[in-house]
FIVOLO-250703 format. One line per field, with one value per residue (C-alpha): residue in three letters; z, x, y. Coordinates in Angstrom, 3 decimals. Layout:
res: c(ALA; ...);
zz: c(Z; ...);
xx: c(X; ...);
yy: c(Y; ...);
END
This chain:
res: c(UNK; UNK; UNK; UNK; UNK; UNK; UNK; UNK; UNK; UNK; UNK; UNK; UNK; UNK; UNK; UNK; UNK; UNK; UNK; UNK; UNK; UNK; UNK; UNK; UNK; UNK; UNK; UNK; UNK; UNK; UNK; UNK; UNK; UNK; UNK; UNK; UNK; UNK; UNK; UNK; UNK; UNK; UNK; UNK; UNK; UNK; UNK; UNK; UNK; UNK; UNK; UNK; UNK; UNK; UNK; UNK; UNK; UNK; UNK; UNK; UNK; UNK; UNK; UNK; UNK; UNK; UNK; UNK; UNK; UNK; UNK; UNK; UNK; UNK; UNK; UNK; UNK; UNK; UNK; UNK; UNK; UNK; UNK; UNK; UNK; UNK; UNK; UNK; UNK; UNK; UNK; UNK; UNK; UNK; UNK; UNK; UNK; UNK; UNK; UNK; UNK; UNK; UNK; UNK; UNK; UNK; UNK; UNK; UNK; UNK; UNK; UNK; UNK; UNK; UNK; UNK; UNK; UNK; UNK; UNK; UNK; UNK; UNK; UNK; UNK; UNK; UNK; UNK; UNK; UNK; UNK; UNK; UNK; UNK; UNK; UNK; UNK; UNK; UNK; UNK; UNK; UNK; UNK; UNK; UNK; UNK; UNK; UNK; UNK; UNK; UNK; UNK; UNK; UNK; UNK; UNK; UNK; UNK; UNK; UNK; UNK; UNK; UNK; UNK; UNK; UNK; UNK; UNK; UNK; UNK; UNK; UNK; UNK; UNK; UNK; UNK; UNK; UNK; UNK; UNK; UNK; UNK; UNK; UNK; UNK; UNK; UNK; UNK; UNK; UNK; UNK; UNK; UNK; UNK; UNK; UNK; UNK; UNK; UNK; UNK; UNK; UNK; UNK; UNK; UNK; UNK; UNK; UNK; UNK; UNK; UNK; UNK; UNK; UNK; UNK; UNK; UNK; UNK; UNK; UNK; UNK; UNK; UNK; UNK; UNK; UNK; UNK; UNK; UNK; UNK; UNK; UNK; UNK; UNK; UNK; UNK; UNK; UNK; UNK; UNK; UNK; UNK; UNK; UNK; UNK; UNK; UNK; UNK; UNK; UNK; UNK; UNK; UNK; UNK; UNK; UNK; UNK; UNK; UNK; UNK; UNK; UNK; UNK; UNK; UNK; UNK; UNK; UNK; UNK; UNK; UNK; UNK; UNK; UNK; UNK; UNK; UNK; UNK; UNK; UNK; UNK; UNK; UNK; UNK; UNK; UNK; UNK; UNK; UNK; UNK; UNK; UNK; UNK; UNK; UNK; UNK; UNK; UNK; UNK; UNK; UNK; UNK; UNK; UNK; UNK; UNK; UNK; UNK; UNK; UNK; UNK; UNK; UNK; UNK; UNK; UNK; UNK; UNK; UNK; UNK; UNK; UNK; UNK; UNK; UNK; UNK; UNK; UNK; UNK; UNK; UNK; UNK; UNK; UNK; UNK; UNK; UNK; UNK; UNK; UNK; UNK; UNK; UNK; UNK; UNK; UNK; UNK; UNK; UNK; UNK; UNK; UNK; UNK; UNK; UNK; UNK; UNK; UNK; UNK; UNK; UNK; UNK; UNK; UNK; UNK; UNK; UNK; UNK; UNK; UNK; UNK; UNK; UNK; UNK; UNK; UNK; UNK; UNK; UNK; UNK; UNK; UNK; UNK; UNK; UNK; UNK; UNK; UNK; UNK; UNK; UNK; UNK; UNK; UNK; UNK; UNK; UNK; UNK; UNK; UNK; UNK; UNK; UNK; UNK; UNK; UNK; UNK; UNK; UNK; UNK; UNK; UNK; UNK; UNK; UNK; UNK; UNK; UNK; UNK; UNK; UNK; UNK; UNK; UNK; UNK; UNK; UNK; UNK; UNK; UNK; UNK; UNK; UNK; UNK; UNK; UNK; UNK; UNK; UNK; UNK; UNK; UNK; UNK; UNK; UNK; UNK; UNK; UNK; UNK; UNK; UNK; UNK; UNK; UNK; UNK; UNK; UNK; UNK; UNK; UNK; UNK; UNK; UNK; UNK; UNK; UNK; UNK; UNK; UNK; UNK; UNK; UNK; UNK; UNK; UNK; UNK; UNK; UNK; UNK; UNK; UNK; UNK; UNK; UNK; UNK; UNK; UNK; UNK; UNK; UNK; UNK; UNK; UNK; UNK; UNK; UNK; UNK; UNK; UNK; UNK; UNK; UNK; UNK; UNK; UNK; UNK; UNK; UNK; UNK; UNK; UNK; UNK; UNK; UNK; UNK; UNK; UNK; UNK; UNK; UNK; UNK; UNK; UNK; UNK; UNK; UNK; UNK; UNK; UNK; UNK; UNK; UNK; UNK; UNK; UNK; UNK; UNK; UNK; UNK; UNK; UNK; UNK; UNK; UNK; UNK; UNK; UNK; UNK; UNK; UNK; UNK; UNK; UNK; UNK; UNK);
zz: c(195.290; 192.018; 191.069; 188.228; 188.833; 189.861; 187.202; 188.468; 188.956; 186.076; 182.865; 180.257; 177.278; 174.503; 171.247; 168.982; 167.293; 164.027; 162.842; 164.062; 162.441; 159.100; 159.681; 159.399; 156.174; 153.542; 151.264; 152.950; 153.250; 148.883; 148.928; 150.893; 149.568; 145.795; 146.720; 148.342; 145.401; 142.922; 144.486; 144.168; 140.398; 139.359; 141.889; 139.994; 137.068; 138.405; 139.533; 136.205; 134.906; 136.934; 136.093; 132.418; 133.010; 134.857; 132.025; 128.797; 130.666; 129.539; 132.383; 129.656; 129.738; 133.613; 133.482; 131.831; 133.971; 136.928; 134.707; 134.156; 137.026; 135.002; 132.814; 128.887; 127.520; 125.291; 128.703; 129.737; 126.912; 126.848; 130.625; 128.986; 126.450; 129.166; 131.732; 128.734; 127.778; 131.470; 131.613; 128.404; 128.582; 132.879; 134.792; 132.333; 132.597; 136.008; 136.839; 134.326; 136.107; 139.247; 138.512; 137.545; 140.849; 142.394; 140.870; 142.152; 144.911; 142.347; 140.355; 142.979; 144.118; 140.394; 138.355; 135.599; 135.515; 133.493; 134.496; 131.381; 132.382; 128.686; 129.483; 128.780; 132.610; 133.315; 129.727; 130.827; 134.135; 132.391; 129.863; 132.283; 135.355; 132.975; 131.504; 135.383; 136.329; 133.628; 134.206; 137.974; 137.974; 135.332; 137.005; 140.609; 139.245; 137.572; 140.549; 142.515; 139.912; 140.613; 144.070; 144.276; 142.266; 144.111; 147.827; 146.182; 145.767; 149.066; 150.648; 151.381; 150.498; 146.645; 144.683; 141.030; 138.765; 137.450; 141.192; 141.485; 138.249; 139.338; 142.465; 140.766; 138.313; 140.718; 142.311; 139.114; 139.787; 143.739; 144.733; 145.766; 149.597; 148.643; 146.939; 149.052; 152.276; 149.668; 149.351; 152.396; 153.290; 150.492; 151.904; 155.476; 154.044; 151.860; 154.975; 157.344; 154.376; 154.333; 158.089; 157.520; 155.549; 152.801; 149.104; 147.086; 144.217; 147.443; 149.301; 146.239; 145.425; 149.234; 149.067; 146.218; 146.920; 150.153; 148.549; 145.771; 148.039; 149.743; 146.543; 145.527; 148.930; 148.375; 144.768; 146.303; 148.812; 146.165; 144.050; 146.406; 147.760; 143.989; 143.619; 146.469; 145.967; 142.445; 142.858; 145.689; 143.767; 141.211; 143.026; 144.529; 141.317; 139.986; 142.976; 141.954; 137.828; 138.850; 141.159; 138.604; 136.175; 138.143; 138.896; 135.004; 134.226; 136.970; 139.409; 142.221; 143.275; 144.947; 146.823; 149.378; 149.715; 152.728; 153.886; 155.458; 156.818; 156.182; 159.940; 161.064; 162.465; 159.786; 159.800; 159.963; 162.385; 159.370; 157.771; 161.136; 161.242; 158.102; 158.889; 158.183; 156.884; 154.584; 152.008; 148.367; 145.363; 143.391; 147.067; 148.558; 151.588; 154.699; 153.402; 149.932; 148.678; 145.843; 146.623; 148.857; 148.801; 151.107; 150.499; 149.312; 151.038; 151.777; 151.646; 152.911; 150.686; 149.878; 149.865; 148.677; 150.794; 148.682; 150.117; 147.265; 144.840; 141.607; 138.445; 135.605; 132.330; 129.431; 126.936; 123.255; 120.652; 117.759; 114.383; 112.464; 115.361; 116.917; 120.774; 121.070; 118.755; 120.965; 122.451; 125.634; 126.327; 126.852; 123.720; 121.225; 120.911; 119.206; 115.840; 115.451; 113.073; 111.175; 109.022; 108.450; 111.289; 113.006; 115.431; 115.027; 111.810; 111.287; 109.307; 106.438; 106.214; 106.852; 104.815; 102.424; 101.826; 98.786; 99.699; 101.220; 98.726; 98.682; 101.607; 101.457; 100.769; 103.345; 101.195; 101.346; 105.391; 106.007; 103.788; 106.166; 108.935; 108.741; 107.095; 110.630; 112.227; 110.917; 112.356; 115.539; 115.238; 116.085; 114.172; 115.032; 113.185; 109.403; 108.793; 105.947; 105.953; 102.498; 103.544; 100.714; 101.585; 99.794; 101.935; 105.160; 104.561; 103.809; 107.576; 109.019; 107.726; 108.983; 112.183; 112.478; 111.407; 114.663; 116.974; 115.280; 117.228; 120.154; 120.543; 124.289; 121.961; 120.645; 124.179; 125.038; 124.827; 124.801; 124.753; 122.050; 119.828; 117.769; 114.667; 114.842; 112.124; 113.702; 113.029; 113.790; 112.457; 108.943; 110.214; 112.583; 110.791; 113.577; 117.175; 120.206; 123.407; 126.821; 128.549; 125.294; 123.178; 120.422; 117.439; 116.157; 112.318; 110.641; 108.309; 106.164; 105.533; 104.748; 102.100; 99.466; 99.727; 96.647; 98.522; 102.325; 100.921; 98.824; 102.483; 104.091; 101.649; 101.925; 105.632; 105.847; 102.728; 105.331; 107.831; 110.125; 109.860; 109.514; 106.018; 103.710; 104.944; 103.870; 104.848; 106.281; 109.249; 110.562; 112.036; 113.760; 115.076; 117.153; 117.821; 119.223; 121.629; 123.076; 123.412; 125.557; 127.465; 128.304; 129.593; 131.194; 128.697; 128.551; 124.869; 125.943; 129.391; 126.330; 124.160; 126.709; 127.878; 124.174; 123.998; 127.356; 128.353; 130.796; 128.602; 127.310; 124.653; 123.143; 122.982; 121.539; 118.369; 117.904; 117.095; 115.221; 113.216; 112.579; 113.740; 113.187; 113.965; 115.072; 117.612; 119.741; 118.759; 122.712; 126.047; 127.380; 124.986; 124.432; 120.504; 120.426; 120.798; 117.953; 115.863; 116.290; 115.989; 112.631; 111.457; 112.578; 110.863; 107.712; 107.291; 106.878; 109.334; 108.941; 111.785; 111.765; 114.838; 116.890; 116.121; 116.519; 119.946; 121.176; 119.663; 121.337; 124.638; 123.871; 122.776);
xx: c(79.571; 80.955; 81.678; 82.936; 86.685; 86.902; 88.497; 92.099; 92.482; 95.312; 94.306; 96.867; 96.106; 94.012; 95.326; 93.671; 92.295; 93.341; 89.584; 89.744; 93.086; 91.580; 89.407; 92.175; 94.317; 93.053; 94.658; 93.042; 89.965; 89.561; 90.824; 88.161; 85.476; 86.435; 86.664; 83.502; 81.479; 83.043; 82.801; 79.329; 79.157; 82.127; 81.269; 77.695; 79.541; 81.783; 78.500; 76.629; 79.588; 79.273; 75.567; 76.153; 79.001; 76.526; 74.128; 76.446; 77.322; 75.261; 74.612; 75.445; 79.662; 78.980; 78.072; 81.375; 83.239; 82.692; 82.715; 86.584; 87.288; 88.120; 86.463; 86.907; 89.236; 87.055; 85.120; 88.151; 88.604; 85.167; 85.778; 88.927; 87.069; 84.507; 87.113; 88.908; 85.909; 84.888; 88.510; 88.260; 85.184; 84.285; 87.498; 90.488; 87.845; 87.594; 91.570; 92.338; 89.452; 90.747; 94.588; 93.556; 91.484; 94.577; 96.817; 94.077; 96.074; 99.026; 96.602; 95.727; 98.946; 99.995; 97.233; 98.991; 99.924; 98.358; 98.597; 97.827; 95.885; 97.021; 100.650; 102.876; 103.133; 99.492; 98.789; 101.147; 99.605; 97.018; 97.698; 99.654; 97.170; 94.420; 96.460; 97.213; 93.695; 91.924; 94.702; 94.235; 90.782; 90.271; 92.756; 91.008; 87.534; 89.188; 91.031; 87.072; 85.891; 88.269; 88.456; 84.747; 84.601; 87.600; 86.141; 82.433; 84.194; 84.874; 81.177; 78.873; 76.410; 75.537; 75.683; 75.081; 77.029; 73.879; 73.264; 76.421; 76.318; 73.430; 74.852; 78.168; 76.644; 75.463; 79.352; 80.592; 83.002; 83.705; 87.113; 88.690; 88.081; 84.623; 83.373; 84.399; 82.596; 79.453; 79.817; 80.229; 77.022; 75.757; 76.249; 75.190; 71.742; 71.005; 72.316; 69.600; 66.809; 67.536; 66.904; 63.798; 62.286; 62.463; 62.563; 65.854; 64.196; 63.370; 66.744; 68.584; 66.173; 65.972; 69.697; 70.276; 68.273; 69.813; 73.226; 72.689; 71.204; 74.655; 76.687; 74.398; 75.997; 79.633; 79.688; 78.245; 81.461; 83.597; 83.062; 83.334; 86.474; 87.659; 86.886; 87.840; 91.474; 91.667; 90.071; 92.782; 95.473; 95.120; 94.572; 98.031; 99.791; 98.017; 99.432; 103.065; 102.726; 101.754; 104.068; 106.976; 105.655; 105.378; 109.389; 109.757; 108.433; 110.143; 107.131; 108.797; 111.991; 113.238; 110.650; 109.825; 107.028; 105.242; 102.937; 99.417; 97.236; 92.824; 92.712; 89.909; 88.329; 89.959; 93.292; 95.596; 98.419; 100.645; 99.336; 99.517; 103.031; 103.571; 102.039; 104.359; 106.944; 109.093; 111.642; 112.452; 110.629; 112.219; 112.460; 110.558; 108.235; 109.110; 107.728; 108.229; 105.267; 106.081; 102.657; 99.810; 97.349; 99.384; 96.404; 92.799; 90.611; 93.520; 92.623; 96.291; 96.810; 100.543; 101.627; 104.995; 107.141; 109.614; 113.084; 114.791; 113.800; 112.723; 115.222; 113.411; 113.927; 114.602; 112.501; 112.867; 113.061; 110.627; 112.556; 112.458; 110.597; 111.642; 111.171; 111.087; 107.686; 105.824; 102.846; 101.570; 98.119; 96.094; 96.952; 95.835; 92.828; 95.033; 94.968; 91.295; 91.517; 94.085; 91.258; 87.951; 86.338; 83.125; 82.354; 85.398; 84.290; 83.562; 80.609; 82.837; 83.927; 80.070; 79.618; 77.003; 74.691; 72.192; 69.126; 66.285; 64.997; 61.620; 60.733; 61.589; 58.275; 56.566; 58.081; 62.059; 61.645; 60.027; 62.727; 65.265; 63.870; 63.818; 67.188; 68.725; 66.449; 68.450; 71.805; 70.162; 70.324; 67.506; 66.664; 64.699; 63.875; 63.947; 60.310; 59.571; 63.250; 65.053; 67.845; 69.750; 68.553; 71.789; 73.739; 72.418; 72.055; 76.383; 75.914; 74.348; 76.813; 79.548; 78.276; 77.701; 81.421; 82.541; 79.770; 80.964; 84.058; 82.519; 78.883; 79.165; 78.539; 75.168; 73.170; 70.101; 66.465; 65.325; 69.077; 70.676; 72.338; 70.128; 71.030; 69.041; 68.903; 68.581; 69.143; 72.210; 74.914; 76.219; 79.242; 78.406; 78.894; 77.636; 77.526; 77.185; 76.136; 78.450; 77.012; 74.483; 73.550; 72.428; 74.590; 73.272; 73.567; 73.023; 70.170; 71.721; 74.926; 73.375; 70.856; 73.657; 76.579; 78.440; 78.368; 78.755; 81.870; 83.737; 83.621; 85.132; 87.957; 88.872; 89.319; 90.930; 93.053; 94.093; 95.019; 92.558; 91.144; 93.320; 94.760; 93.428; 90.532; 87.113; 82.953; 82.620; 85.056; 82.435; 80.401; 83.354; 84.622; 81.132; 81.459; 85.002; 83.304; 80.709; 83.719; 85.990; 83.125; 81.183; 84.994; 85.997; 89.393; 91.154; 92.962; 95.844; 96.798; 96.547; 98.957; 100.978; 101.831; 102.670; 105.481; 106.450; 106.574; 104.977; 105.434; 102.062; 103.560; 105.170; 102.063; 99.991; 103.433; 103.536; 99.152; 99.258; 102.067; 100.883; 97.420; 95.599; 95.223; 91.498; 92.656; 94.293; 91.831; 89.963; 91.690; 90.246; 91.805; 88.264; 88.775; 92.053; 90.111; 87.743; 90.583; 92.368; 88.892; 88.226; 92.174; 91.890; 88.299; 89.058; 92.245; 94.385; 97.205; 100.015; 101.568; 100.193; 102.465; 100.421; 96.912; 97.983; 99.324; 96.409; 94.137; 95.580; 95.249; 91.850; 90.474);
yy: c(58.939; 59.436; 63.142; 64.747; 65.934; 70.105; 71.706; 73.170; 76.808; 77.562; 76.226; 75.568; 77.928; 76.388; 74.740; 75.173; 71.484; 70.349; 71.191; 74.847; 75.012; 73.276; 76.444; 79.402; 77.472; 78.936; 76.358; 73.580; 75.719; 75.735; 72.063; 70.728; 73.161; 72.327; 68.760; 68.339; 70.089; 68.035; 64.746; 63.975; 64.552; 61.949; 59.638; 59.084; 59.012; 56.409; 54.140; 54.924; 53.088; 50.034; 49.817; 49.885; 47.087; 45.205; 45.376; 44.490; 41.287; 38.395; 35.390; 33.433; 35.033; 35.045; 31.418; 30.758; 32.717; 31.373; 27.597; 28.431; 30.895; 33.475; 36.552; 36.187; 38.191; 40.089; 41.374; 42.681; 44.540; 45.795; 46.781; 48.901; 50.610; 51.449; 52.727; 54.401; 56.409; 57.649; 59.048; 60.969; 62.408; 62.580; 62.059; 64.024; 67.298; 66.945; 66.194; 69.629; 71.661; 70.637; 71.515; 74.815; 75.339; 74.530; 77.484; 79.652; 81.266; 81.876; 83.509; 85.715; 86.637; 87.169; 89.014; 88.430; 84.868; 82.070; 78.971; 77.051; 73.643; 72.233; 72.709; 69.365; 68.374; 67.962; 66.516; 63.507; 63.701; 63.236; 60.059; 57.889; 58.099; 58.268; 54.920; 53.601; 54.192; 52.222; 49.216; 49.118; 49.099; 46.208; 44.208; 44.834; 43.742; 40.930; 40.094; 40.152; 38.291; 35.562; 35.296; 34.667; 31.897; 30.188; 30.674; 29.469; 26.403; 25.563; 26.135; 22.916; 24.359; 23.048; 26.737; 25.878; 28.077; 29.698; 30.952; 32.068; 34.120; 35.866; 36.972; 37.819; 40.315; 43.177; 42.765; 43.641; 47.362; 46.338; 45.225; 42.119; 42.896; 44.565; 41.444; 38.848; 40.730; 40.642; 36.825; 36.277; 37.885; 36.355; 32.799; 34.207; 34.726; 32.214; 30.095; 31.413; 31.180; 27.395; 27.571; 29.269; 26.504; 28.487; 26.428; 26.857; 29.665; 31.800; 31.197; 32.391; 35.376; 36.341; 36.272; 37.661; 40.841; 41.570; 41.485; 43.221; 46.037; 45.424; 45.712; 49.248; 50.858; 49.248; 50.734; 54.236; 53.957; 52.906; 55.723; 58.284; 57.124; 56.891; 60.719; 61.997; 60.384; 60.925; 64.769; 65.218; 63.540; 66.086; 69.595; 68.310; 67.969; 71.221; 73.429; 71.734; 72.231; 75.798; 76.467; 75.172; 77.032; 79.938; 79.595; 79.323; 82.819; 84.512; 85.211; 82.792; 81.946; 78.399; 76.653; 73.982; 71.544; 71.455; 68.711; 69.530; 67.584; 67.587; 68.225; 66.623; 63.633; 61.226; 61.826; 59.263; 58.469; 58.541; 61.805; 63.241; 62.477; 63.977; 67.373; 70.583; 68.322; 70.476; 68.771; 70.450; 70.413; 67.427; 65.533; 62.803; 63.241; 60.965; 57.050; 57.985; 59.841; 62.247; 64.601; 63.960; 61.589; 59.049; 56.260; 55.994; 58.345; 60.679; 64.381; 65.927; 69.089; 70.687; 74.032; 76.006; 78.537; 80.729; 80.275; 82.605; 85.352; 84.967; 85.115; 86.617; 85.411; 87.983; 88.118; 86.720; 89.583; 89.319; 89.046; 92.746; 94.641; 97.642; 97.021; 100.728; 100.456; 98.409; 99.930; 100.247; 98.088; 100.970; 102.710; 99.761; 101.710; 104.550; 101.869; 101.731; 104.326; 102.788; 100.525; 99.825; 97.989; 97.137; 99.848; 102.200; 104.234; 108.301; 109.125; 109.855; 105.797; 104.752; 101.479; 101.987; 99.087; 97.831; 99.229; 97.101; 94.975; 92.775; 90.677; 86.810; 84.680; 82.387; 79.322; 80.743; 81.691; 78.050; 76.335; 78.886; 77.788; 73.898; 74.127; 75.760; 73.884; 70.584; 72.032; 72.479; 76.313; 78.381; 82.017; 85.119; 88.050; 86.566; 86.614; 89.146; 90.154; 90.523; 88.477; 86.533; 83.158; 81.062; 83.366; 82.345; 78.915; 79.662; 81.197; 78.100; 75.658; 77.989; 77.990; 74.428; 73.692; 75.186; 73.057; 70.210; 70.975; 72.865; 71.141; 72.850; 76.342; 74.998; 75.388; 73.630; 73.983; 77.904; 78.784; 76.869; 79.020; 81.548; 84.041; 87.006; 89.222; 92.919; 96.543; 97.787; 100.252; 100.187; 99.640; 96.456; 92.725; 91.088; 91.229; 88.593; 89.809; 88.683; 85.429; 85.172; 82.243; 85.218; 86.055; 88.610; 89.967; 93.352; 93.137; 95.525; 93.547; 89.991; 91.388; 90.582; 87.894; 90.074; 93.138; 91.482; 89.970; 92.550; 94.986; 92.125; 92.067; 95.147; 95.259; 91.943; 93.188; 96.314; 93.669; 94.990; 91.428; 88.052; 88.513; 85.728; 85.569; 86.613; 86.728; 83.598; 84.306; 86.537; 83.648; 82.162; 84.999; 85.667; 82.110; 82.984; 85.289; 82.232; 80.333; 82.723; 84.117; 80.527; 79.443; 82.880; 82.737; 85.912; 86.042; 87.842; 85.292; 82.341; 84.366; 85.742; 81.829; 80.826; 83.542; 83.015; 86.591; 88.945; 91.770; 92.746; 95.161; 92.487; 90.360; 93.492; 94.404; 90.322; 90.213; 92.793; 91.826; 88.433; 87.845; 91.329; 94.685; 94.190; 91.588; 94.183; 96.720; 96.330; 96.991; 94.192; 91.931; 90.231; 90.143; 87.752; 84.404; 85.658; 86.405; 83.156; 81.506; 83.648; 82.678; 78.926; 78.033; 79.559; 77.839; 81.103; 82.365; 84.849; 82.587; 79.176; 77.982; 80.856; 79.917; 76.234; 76.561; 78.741; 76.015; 72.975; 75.148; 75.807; 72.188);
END
């Protein structure tokens, strides 16, 4: 009788498995949980792709194809274009969102570092993978493309080439292995529908279905492999950029790379090999991988042990400024006195506004209204106002100069982006709510353009706003505030990484001095984005390199 074995009295203590240890890494831990949320969405962007490919190709360029066993070469260009435009706008937000994930637990052991996803590194990252990706992909389906042609040669079976065009064209995005097993199967079915008795137009539609349902899971396969790799590929590369960069402003000292394996049911002999392999930064892992992934599919993470303290780097001096004047970050509230501002005033320095004037007609708030309905911008609040009309209509356009850059501002459906007029202090412009699509505008202040502007002057005059420039700023300075708080940017980790300093007094002497004094004016720094916005929309900047560099970081 067969039993099952007694178990022996002393049991060797349990190891833990490479799942349970998956479990306690916290590294691997935010991999695999950032990986698997992210997946999903590229890979449908990756088969929404294919589709579209599958579509633009006429039977008639199929026909030829497989006629001369090769695709034209301006398919292969329109295959580039096609590639070249899922990088840019799916796959190069994805690979910077992921790189920045990836810094995550540098960010957490440094609350003050900023790992800046638009640094040099990752934008070449970016270009030459993006570049790599698009090449190796064309060439594979070309390569697929091929191949099936050549083996259709060989079968007895008589396939005409309109037949085989038909088939070809759901294929279309699978690689060279992928679309051989697909006509293979192909030929296996319209094989047994010619044993069936079945006539030729039912062979070739009964075959052609079942492959093309083959093809639809091959492409989902595809596409998630593609993701994962390329997803993995770049949280890998974003813990190294940040980790360099890290070293470069003094936070860490010399590291080493160690290798990690996904730790579960998929690993690799070779990845398991690799695991807690340890070799320097600018080194070479065993087989001659740079950074994990090893192969498609591949979901081995890397993480950096300090071996040495950090060097810090001394700081650059700013030309004619006192280092002893610098002030602390929680005193740049001491200089809202120094000027006129929006919400900083004593009674004594209370604006004084034209006094309400007659209400607008029906005919001026409809003409309003369809005007800002043409920019896609809603409004609230102007019906029987006595707004100046030509003075909003200036408002509108300024607001749909900056969504002409940053369409993501403009929202969608109940939430797209809305100018209420509203009652509010005499010393309030305008004012934009955190996490709101509402900019909203004092009544008082936009019932005259002359008098809205000639305040503005004199504050901006004061440097208390970006010198140079005048009323119109207002509007992109609120849409400064969308833009940081949609994105979660804090102003002062963006200007902090452009001066390449820790030193926050620096940062606050150096705005002031040639930004403005209103850009400092909140402990929370939540006015510097507004203030570059404000300097870089109206074309004026006491230091243009500043609002430049912020900008590229920011588009």
């Amino acid at each position: 009788m067969w039993q099952f074995p007694k178990h022996p009295k002393h049991r060797l203590k349990h190891q833990p498995t490479q799942f349970e240890k998956s479990e306690t890494n916290p590294t691997l831990r935010r991999m695999r949980s950032f990986l698997n949320a992210e997946e999903p969405r590229l890979a449908r962007w990756l088969v929404r792709t294919w589709d579209n490919q599958q579509t633009d190709i006429t039977y008639a360029e199929l026909r030829n194809a497989v006629l001369y066993g090769d695709v034209s070469l301006e398919q292969l260009e329109r295959w580039q274009l096609s590639y070249s435009e899922l990088v840019n706008t799916q796959l190069a937000p994805a690979w910077q969102k992921t790189m920045n994930e990836a810094a995550w637990n540098l960010k957490h052991q440094f609350p003050n570092f900023f790992y800046d996803p638009f640094m040099d590194a990752t934008q070449d990252y970016i270009r030459k993978h993006g570049a790599e990706l698009v090449t190796n992909i064309v060439n594979s389906q070309r390569e697929a493309i091929r191949s099936m042609v050549s083996q259709a040669t060989f079968y007895e079976t008589a396939i005409t080439p309109d037949a085989l065009s038909r088939f070809i064209r759901p294929t279309i995005g699978l690689t060279r292995p992928q679309a051989m097993a697909n006509l293979n199967y192909w030929k296996a079915q319209w094989d047994t529908g010619a044993e069936m008795g079945l006539s030729v137009r039912a062979i070739e539609d009964r075959a052609n279905r079942m492959a093309a349902n083959y093809a639809a899971r091959q492409h989902r396969y595809r596409a998630m492999m593609i993701a994962r790799t390329e997803l993995a590929d770049a949280y890998n590369h974003g813990a190294y950029f940040g980790t360099l960069d890290a070293q470069e402003k003094g936070y860490l000292g010399a590291c080493k790379k160690i290798w990690v394996t996904a730790f579960d049911e998929r690993v690799c002999p070779t990845c398991s090999a690799l695991d807690g392999v340890s070799v320097n930064m600018d080194a070479m892992f065993p087989g001659g991988v740079f950074l994990p992934p090893k192969h498609p599919n591949c979901r081995c993470g890397v993480e950096f042990r300090q071996v040495s303290v950090p060097i810090v780097p001394t700081n650059v001096q700013l030309e004619n400024v006192d280092i002893d004047d610098i002030i602390e970050p929680g005193d740049a509230m001491e200089y809202e006195s120094d000027g006129m501002g929006w919400d900083n005033q004593q009674e004594d320095d209370r604006i004084v506004w034209p006094e309400k004037g007659e209400p607008i007609t029906t005919t001026d708030y409809r003409e309003l209204r369809t005007y800002a309905n043409d920019h896609d911008i809603l409004l609230s609040g102007f019906r029987n106002s006595d707004v100046d009309i030509e003075l909003m209509k200036e408002v509108i356009d300024d607001a749909a100069k900056v969504l002409e850059q940053f369409p993501e501002l403009g929202g969608t459906g109940r939430k797209k982006l809305t100018l209420m007029l509203s009652d509010m202090s005499d010393n309030d412009f305008s004012m934009v709510y955190k996490d709101s699509h509402i900019l909203r505008l004092n009544s008082k202040a936009y019932r005259s353009k002359k008098a809205l502007a000639e305040e503005y002057a004199k504050l901006a005059d004061e440097g208390w706003f970006v010198r140079g420039t005048d009323y119109h700023s207002i509007v992109y300075h609120e849409l400064g505030h969308v833009y940081a708080n949609k994105h979660g940017i804090n102003g002062m980790d963006i200007v902090l990484s452009i001066l390449e300093t820790k030193n926050e007094k620096y940062a606050v002497k150096y705005l002031r001095e040639y930004l403005s004094q209103y850009s400092v004016s909140s402990p929370s720094w939540n006015e510097i984005i507004s203030e570059i916005f404000s300097s870089y929309f109206s074309l004026h900047s006491p230091k243009p390199d500043l609002v430049s560099k912020a900008m590229d970081r920011l588009i």
